[in-house]
C-alpha positions in Angstrom: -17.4 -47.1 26.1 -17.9 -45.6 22.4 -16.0 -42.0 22.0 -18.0 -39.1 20.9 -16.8 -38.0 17.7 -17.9 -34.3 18.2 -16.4 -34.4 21.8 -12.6 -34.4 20.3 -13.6 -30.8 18.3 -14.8 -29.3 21.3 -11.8 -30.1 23.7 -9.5 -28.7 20.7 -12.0 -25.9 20.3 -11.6 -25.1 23.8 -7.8 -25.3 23.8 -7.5 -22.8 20.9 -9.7 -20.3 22.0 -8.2 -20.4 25.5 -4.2 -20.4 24.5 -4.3 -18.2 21.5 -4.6 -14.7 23.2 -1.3 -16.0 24.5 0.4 -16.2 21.2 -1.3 -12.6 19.8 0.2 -9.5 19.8 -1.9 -6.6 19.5 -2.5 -4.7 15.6 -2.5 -1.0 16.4 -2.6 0.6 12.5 -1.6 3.8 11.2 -3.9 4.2 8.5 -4.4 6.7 5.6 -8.1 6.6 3.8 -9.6 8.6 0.8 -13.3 10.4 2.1 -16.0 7.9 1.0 -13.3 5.3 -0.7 -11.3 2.0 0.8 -8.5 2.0 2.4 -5.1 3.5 0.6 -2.4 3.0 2.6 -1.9 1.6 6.3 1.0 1.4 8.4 2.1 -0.8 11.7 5.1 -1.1 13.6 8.1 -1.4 12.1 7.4 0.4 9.1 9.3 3.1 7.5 7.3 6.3 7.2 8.3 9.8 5.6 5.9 12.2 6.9 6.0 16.4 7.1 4.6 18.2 10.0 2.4 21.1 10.3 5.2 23.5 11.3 7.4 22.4 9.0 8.3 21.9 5.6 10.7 19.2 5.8 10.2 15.7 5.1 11.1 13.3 8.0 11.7 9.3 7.6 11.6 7.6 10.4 10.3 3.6 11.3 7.3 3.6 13.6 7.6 2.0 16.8 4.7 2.6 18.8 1.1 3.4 18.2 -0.9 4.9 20.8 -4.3 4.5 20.5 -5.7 6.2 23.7 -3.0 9.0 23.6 -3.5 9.5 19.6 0.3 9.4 19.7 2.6 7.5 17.5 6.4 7.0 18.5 9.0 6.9 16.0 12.8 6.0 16.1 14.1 9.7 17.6 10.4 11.9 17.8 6.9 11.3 19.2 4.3 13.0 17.2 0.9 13.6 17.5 -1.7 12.8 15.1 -3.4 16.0 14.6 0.3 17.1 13.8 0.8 15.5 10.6 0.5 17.6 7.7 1.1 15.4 4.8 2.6 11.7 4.2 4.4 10.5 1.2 3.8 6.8 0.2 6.7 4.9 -0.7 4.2 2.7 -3.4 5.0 4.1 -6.9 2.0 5.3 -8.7 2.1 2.9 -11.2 4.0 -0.7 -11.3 7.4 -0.3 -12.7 7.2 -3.9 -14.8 4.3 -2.3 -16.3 5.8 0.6 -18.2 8.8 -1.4 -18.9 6.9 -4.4 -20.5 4.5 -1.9 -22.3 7.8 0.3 -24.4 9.7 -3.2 -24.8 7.1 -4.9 -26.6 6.2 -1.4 -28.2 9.2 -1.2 -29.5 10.1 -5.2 -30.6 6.2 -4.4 -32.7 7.8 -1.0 -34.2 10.7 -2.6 -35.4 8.4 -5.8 -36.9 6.1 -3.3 -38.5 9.0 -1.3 -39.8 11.1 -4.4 -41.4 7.0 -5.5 -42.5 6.7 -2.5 -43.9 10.0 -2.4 -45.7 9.7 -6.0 -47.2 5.9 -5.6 -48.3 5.5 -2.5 -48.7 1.3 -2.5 -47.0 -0.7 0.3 -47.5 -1.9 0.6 -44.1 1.7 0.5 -43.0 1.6 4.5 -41.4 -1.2 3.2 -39.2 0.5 0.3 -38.1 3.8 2.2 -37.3 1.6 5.1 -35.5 -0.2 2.8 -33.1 3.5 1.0 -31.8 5.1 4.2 -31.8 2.0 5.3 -29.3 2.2 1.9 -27.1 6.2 2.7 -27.0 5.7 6.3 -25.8 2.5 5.4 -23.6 5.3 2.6 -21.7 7.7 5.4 -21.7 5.3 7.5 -19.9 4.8 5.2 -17.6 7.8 4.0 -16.9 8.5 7.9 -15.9 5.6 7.9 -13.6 6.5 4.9 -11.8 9.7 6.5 -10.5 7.5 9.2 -8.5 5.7 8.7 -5.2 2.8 10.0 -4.0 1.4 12.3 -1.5 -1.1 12.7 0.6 -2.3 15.8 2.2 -3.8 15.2 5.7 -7.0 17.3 5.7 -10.3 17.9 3.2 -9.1 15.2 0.9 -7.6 12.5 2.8 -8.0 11.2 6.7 -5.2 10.2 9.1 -6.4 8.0 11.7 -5.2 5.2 14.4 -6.9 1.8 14.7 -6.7 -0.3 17.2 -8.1 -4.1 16.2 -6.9 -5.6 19.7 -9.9 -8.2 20.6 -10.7 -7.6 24.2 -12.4 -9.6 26.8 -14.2 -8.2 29.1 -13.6 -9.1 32.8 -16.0 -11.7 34.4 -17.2 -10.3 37.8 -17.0 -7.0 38.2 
């Protein structure tokens, strides 16, 4: 009897799509979107998130532990907060990558110290140009090496939406 080659995808077919809700936990997602823009930030469980409340004005850190969807609730270490609650969250993402202003005033400065021993030996007319543009890439990285070091927030409300998604796939039940 010749063996089907085809028939060996289906069985394995079959056995993944049967076993592997078994071995998938469910994605419930904090998530944090700019009106009419992608995604900005989104958080699950186990993450660290530093948030301020409506009464408030004091920043709370806390790790998430549950999300719930139905409820609109989301649990954290010591407090259970609902959505609608949260004023404002602070990301813990710099605004700009710190490598980036350090490699943009390093190599600023390596060229302002070339241009100013070129400019010492040769003695170029265009030397003040030179000089001008590295002294502006040095204080540009400087600048941004600054900014990096600050978070940012986001204020819940006409700019920014707070939502929960839940991506759980579910089956519905056969029969009734």
């Amino acid at each position: 009897m010749k063996h089907c080659k085809w028939a060996n995808y289906v069985v394995m077919a079959f056995f993944l799509l049967t076993f592997i809700p078994f071995f998938v936990h469910s994605q419930n997602v904090l998530q944090i979107e700019k009106r009419h823009t992608k995604v900005m930030l989104k958080y699950t469980t186990g993450d660290d998130v530093t948030f301020k409340l409506k009464q408030s004005d004091q920043w709370i850190t806390s790790t998430l532990n549950e999300i719930n969807y139905d409820q609109q609730i989301i649990r954290f270490t010591n407090l259970t907060v609902v959505l609608d609650s949260i004023a404002a969250i602070r990301s813990h993402k710099p605004l700009v990558p710190p490598a980036l202003g350090g490699a943009l005033w390093r190599s600023g400065l390596v060229a302002l110290a070339n241009v100013a021993l070129y400019g010492i030996v040769f003695q170029p007319s265009n030397f003040k140009e030179f000089a001008y543009f590295f002294g502006g890439v040095t204080l540009s990285g400087v600048g941004l090496s600054q900014l990096s070091k600050k978070n940012r927030i986001y204020p819940i409300g006409k700019k920014y939406n707070l939502r929960l998604l839940d991506l759980n796939f579910y089956i519905p039940a056969v029969g009734g």
